[in-house]
N, C-alpha and C positions, 0 to 999 in steps of 0.2 A: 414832632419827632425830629431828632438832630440826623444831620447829613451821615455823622459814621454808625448809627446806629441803622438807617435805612439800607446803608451800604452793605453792615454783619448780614441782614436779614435777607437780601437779595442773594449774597453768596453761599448761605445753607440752603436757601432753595432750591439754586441751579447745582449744587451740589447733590443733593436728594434726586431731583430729577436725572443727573446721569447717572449715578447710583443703581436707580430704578430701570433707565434703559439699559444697563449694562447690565442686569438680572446678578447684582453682586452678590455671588453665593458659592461654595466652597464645592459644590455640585456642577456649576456650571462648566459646560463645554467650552475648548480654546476656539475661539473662528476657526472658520473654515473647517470646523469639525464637524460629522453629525454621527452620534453617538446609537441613533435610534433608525439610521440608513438602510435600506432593505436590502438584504444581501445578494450577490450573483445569481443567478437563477441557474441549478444545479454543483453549488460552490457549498463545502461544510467550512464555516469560518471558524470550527472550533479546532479544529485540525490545523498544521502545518500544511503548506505547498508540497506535493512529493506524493502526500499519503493516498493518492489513488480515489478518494473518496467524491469525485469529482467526474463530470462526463465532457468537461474543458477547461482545459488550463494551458497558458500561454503561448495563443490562437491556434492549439488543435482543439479537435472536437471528436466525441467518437459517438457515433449513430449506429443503431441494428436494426436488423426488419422487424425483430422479435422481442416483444418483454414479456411474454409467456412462454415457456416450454413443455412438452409434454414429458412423464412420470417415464421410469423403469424400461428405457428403450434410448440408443443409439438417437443423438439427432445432432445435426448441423446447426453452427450459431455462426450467421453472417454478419459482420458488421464492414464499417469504414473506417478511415479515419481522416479527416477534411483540415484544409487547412484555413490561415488568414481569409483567403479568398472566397473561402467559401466549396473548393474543389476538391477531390479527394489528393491525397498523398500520397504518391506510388515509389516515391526514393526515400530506403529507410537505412540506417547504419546498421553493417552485421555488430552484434553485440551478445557475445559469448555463442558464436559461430549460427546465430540465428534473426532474422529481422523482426521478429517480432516474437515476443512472448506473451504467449496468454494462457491466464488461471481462472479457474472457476472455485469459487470458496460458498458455503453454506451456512447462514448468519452463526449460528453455534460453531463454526469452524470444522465441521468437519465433511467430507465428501471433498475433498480439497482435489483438482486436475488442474497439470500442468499441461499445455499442450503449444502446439508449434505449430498455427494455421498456415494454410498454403493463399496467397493473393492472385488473384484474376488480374488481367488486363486493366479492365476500370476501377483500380483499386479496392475492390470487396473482396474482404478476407472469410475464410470458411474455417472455423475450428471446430473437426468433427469429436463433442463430447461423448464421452461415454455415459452411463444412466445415472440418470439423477433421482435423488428422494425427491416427495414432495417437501415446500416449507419455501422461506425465501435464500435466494443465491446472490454473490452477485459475482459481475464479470469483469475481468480487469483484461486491458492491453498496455503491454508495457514494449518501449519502443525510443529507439533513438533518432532524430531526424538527421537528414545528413548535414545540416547548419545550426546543430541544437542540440541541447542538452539532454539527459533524459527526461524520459515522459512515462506517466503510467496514468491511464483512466479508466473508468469504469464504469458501469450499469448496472441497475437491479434488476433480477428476474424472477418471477414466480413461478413455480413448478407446482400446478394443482394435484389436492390428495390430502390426506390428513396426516399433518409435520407432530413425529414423535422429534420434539427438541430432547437433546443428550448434555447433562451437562459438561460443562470443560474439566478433561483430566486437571488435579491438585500439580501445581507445581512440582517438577522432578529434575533431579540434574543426569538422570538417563531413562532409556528404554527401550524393548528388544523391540527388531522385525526379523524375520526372515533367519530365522536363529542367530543373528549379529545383534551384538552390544553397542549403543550409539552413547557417548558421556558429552553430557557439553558443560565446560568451565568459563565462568566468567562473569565480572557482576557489570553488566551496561547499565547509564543512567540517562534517564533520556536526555535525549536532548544535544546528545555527545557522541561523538565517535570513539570505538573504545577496541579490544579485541573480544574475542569469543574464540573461542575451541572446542574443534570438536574433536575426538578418539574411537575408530572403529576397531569391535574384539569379536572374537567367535570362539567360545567353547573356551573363554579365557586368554586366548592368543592374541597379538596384535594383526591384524589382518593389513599383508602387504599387497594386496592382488587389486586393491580398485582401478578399474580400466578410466579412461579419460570419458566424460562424460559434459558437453557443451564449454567444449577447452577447458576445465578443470575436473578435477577427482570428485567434486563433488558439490553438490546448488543447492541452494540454503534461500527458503524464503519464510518470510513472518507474517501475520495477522493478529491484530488488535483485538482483545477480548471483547465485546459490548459494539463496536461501528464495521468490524472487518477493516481496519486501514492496513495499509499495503507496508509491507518495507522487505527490499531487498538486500539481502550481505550479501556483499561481495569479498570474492573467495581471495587470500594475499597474491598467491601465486598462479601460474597455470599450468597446465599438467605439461611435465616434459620427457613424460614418457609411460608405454606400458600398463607398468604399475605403479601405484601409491600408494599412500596409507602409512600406517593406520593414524596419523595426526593430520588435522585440519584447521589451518588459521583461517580468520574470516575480521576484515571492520565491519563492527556492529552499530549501525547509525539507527538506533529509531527513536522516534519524536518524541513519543507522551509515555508518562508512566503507566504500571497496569500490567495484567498479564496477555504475555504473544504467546501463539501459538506459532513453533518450529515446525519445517517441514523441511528436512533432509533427503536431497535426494542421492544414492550413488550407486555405480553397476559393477559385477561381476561377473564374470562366466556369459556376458551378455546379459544379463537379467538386470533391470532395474529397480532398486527397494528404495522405496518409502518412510522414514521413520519421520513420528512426531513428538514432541515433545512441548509441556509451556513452562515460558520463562519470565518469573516475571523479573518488573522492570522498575526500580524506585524513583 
C-alpha cells in the first residue's frame, strides 16, 4: 500500500471517530447545554418569571404553616416570606398604599379574595380569608422589596369536601355587579404591554362617583385559564381626587396567550364591588 493512500485512510478514520464523539446530529445540544436538566424544585419553566406560579423566585421564598384549610368558615392563612439568608423579610415597599397584597384564587378561577394581611414582629403575615369552597386554591403574595423589584409567589392549598368545578364564563367585553355596567376594550397580546379600558355605567349613565380605592379609582387583577398565573395591570394614573370615573386606563402586560380571567375591583358610597370578566389573549 503506497504512502498517500495510507495517509487518505488514516484521515477518514480520525475523521469518523470525531464525528462520533461530537454525537454529529442536527438534534444535538450546544455545550454546556442540558436540555433534559431537572428543573428548580417549585419553579413552572413553562411560564415567564413574574407569573406567581412559583413558591421562590429571586432569593425570596414564601412558606405557610398550612397546605390545608378547612371548608365554609373564616380562617387565618400565615405565611413568611424569607429571604437570601435564609431569614424572614420584615422591610417591604408600600405599593399601592399597601406592603403586601395577597389573593386567594380557586383553580377554576373562581372564589377569587383580595386581602391586605397584617405582619407580626417576626415577620409572619396573617391573611384572615373569608370561606372557602372545597376543591384546590392557590395563594399568591405579592410584594415589593425595599431593594427590589416586584415579587409575587405563591402556594397551593387544598380545601377538603367535594369540588363542584364551574366552568369559565365564554369570553365577554362586559358585565354587571352590583347593578353597575363594567366594559373593557382592548385587544393585548401576550407577551407585550399594551392598553386596556375599562368604563363604569349604571342604569346607562357614566358613573362619576368612584371613591379612591389603594390610590387609585380602581385594581385590576388577572388569572390564567388552565395554571392560575398571576398578572397584575397596573392602573395609568392615580386618583387625584374624590371622584372618578367612569374611564379606566390600565398597561396590560400578560405573558402567554389563552383566556384571563378580570377581576375589577372599585368602591362607592363606601362599598366595594367586584366585577369579573374573561379576556382572552392571542
Amino acid at each position: 500500500m503506497s504512502k498517500n493512500i495510507r495517509f487518505a485512510l488514516l484521515a477518514a478514520a480520525t475523521l469518523a471517530v470525531t464525528l462520533t464523539a461530537c454525537g454529529h446530529s442536527s438534534t444535538h445540544s450546544m455545550p454546556g447545554m442540558d436540555h433534559t436538566a431537572t428543573a428548580m424544585p417549585g419553579m413552572d419553566h413553562n411560564m415567564a418569571p413574574g407569573t406567581g406560579l412559583s413558591a421562590a423566585e429571586d432569593g425570596y421564598r414564601l412558606t405557610a404553616e398550612a397546605a390545608t384549610l378547612p371548608a365554609a368558615r373564616q380562617t387565618p392563612y400565615r405565611f413568611t416570606i424569607t429571604g437570601q439568608n435564609g431569614t424572614p423579610v420584615t422591610d417591604f415597599t408600600v405599593e399601592q398604599t399597601k406592603r403586601m397584597h395577597f389573593y386567594a384564587i380557586r383553580s377554576d378561577l373562581t372564589g377569587f379574595q383580595h386581602l391586605h394581611p397584617t405582619m407580626a414582629a417576626d415577620g409572619t403575615w396573617t391573611a384572615d380569608l373569608a370561606s372557602l369552597t372545597p376543591g384546590a386554591w392557590r395563594m399568591f403574595a405579592s410584594f415589593t422589596p425595599v431593594s427590589g423589584k416586584d415579587v409575587v409567589l405563591s402556594l397551593p392549598v387544598t380545601v377538603p369536601g367535594t369540588a363542584a368545578k364551574m366552568p369559565l364564563p365564554a369570553p365577554a367585553s362586559s358585565t354587571e355587579v352590583d347593578g353597575y355596567a363594567v366594559t373593557v376594550t382592548g385587544d393585548p397580546m401576550a407577551g407585550m404591554t399594551g392598553p386596556l379600558n375599562v368604563t363604569v355605567t349604571r342604569a346607562g349613565k357614566p358613573v362619576t362617583d368612584l371613591q379612591p380605592y389603594l390610590g387609585t379609582y380602581a385594581h385590576l387583577t388577572a388569572f390564567h385559564e388552565g395554571d392560575a398565573a398571576f398578572a397584575h395591570l397596573h392602573p395609568v394614573t392615580e386618583a387625584t381626587g374624590t371622584r372618578g370615573g367612569p374611564d379606566l386606563a390600565f398597561h396590560a402586560d400578560l405573558p402567554t396567550s389563552g383566556n384571563w380571567r378580570l377581576f375589577l375591583q372599585f368602591q362607592t358610597d363606601g362599598t366595594l364591588h367586584t366585577a369579573a370578566v374573561t379576556l382572552p389573549v392571542a
